[in-house]
LUMFITOR-415748 format. One line per 4 residues: number of its first residue (from 1); for each residue x, y, z of C-alpha. Coordinates in Angstrom, 1 decimal. Example, Ala and Ser with C-alpha at 12.3 -4.5 7.8 and 13.67 -1.06 7.14 Angstrom:
2
1 = 12.3:-4.5:7.8; 13.7:-1.1:7.1
This chain:
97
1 = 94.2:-61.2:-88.5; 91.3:-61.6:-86.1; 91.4:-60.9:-82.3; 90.4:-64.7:-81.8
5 = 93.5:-65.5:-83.8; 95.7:-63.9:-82.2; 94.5:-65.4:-78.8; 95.0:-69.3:-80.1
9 = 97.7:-71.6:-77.8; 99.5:-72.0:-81.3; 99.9:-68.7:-82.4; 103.2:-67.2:-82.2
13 = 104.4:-65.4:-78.8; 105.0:-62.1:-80.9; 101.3:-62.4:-82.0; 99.8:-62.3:-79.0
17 = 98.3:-58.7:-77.2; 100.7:-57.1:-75.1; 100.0:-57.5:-71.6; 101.1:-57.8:-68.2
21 = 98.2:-59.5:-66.7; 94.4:-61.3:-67.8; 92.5:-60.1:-70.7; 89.4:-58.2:-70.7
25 = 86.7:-58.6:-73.4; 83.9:-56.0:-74.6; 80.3:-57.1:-73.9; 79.5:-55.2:-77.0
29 = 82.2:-56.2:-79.5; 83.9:-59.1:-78.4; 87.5:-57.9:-78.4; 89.7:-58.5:-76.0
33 = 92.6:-56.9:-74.4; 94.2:-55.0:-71.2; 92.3:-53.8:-68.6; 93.2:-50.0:-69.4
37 = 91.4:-50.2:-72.8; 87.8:-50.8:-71.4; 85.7:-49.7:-68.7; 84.3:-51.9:-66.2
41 = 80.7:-51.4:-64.7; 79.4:-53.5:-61.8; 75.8:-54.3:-60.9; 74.6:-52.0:-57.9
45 = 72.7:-53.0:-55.2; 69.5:-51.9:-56.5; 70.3:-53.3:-60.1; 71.1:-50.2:-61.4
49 = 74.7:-50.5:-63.6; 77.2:-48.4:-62.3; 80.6:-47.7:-63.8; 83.9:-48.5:-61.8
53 = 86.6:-46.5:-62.9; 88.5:-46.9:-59.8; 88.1:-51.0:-60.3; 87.0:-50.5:-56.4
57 = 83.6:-51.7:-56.3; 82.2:-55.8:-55.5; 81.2:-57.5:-57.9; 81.6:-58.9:-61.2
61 = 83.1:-56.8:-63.6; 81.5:-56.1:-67.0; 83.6:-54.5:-69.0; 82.7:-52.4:-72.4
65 = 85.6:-50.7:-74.4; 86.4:-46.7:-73.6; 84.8:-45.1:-76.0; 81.0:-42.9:-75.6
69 = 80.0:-45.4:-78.5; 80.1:-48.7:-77.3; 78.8:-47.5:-74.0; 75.7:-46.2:-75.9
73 = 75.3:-49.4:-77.9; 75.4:-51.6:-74.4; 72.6:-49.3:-73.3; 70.7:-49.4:-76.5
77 = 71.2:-53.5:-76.9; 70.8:-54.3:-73.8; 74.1:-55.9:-73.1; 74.5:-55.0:-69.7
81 = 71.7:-57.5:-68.8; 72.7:-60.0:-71.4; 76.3:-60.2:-69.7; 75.1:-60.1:-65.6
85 = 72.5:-63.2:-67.4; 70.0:-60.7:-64.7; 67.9:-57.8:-64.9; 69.5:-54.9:-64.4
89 = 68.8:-51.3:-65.5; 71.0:-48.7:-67.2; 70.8:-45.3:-66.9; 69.9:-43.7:-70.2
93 = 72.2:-40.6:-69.8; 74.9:-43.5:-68.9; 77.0:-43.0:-72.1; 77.3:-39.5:-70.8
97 = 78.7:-39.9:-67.7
C-alpha cells in the first residue's frame, strides 16, 4: 500500500502513520511522516539553505528525509528552490554536513 493511501479520510485508523502531531513530507520523494524522520532546512537570509536540526530557526520549514542520499538529490534537482517557489542556493558540500 502507497503512502497516499494510507493518508485517505477513509482509510482505517490502524492504517494510518503513527504519530503524535502533523505530518512532514520529503521535497524529494513525496513521503510523508513524523517530524523525526526528515530534516528540515530553512532559507537563510542571504538565500543560502541552511539545515535546522534544532527546528530553531524562522522560516518555513523544508523538509528532506534523513538520509546523505536524498539530501544529495535535493541539491542535484534543485528541489530546494522548487519547494521555497524562490531562488535559493545550496551548498554543494551540503549533503556532507
Amino acid at each position: 500500500m502507497s503512502q497516499a493511501l494510507a493518508l485517505d479520510p477513509a482509510a482505517p485508523a490502524d492504517d494510518l502513520p503513527d504519530t503524535d502531531g502533523p505530518l512532514r513530507r520529503c521535497i524529494v520523494s513525496g513521503r510523508t511522516g513524523a517530524r523525526e524522520s526528515f530534516v528540515r532546512f530553512v532559507v537563510g537570509p542571504d538565500a543560502e539553505i541552511v539545515p535546522d536540526v534544532a527546528g530553531k530557526l524562522p522560516g518555513r520549514g523544508l523538509w528532506v528525509s534523513a538520509d546523505e542520499a536524498s539530501v544529495r538529490q535535493a541539491v542535484s534537482k534543485n528541489a530546494f528552490a522548487k519547494a521555497a517557489r524562490a531562488s535559493v542556493k545550496a551548498a554543494v558540500d551540503l549533503p556532507d554536513r
